[in-house]
N, C-alpha and C positions, 0 to 999 in steps of 0.2 A: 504494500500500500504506500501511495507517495504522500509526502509530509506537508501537510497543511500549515505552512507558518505563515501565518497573515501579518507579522511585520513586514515583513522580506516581501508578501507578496502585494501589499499596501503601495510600499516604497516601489515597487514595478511601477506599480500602474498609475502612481503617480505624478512620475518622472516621465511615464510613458504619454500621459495626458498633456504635460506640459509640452512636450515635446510637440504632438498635437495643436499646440494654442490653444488648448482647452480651457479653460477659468472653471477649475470644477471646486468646490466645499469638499471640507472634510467629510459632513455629515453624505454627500454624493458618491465620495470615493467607500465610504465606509458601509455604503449600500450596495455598490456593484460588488466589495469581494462579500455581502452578506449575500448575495442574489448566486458569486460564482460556490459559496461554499452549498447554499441550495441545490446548486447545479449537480454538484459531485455525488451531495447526498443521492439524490432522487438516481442519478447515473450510474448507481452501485446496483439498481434493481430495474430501470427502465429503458437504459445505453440509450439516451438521451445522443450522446457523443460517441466516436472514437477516440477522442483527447483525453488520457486520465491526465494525465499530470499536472499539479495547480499552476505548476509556474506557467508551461507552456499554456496553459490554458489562458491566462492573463492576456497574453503574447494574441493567441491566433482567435479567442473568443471577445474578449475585451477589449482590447486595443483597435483588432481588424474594427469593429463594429464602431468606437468611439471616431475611427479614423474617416467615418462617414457623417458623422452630424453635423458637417458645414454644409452640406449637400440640403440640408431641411432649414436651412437660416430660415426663412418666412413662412415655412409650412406648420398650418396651425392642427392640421387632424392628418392622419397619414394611415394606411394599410401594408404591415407584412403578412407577406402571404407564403406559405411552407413554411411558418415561425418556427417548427421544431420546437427548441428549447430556449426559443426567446429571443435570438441572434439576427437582426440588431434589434428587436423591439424591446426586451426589457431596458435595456443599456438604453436607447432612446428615452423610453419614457423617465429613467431616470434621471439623465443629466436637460429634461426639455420636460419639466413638469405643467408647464405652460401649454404643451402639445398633447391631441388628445393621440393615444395611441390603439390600435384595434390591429390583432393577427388573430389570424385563423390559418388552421393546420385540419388534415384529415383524420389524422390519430388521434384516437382517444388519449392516451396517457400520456402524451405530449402536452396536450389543450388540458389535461387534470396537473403536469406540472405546472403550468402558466397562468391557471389560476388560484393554484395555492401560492406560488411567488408572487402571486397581484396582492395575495390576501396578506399573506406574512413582511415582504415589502412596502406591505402601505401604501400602494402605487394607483390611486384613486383616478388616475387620466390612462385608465388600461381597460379594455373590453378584449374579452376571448371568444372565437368564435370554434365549432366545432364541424366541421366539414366539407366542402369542394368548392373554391371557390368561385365557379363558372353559376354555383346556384344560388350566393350568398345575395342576399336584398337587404337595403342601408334606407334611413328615414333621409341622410346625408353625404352625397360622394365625396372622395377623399381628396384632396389636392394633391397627396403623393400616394406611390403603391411603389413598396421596394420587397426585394427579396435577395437573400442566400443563397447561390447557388441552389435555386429553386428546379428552374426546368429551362429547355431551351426558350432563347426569346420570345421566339412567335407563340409558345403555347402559350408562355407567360400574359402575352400580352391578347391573343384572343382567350381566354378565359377571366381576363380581369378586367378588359379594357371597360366593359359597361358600369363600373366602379369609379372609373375615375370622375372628378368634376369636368367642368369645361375650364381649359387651361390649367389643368392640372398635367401633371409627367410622372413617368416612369422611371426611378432609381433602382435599375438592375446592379448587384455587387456581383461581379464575377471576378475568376483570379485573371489567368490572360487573356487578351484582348482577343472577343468570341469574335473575329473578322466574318466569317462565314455563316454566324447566326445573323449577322446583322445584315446580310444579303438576302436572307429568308423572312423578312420582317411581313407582316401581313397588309395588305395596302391600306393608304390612309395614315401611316405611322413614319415616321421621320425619324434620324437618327439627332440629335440638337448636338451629344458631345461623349468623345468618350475620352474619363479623364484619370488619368494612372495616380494610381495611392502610394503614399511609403506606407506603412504601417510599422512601428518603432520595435524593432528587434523582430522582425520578420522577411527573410529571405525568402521571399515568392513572388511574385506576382499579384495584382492589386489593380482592378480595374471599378472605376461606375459606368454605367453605359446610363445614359440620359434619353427618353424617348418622348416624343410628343406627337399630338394629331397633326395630320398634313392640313395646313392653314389654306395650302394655294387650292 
């Protein structure tokens, strides 16, 4: 079993934030390793992840995710969809408690972690959804829909697109640049930007792919 030292792994991710330009609170940082220590728990009986190890887990679950919330500066409600185990949606709604947050996932014990992390996290700008997103109906479309290494683009995007608002976009996290998903996009959908991440102690690859309605 790997060693949970939440000094060591505090000072990660907080060095790693900075590094980021993130302006986060202690009570912020001291919620996401309370959310990753959730993570492990639940991971030990639901393999949530592949990633045991805390540290990297800081690294390729924390960070990767925190490495995307300048991507949402003005976004006030947002959709992840394939949330799994909260990636980037818990991390969002935590350091954007301003921002309402809603993921929906098809598994059951996935959507049963996320909303015992909503519950135990306190994370009151959080809605869990439980099942496909091509069926999901909102009182409210979202201004963003992002995902995780979800699925290829085009599914991503015909299955979610009736979600979005008007002028709202699509925040796909992928690792290398999907050149050839972005050829297959479904028409009506433009590419606006695709913009390469570092992510602080991560040797990989690190993409957003930005997608919007064709205006012309």
């Amino acid at each position: 079993m790997q060693v949970f030292n939440r000094l060591v792994l505090t000072t990660t991710l907080a060095q790693g934030a900075a590094s980021l330009k993130l302006n986060l609170s202690a009570c912020q940082i001291d919620l996401l390793i309370d959310y990753l220590a959730l993570l492990i728990k639940w991971n030990a009986v639901y393999n949530l992840t592949a990633v045991r190890d805390p540290a990297q887990m800081v690294t390729q679950h924390l960070l990767d995710s925190l490495a995307v919330v300048v991507a949402f500066d003005r976004v006030r409600n947002i959709l992840d969809v394939g949330a799994g185990g909260g990636l980037p949606g818990i991390v969002l709604a935590i350091v954007r408690p301003d921002m309402q947050v809603s993921m929906i996932d098809t598994v059951h014990k996935k959507t049963a972690f996320l909303t015992q992390a909503k519950a135990e996290l306190g994370l009151i700008n959080v809605t869990v959804h439980t099942g496909r997103v091509e069926q999901l109906q909102v009182a409210h479309k979202f201004e963003a829909i992002t995902s995780r290494a979800f699925a290829e683009l085009a599914d991503f995007i015909s299955w979610s697109g009736h979600l979005l608002a008007p002028g709202g976009r699509f925040v796909a996290m992928k690792g290398v640049n999907p050149q050839q998903e972005l050829l297959r996009l479904p028409a009506g959908w433009v590419v606006q930007e695709v913009r390469a991440l570092t992510v602080p102690g991560l040797q990989a690859q690190r993409h957003l792919i930005f997608i919007e309605r064709n205006q012309n």
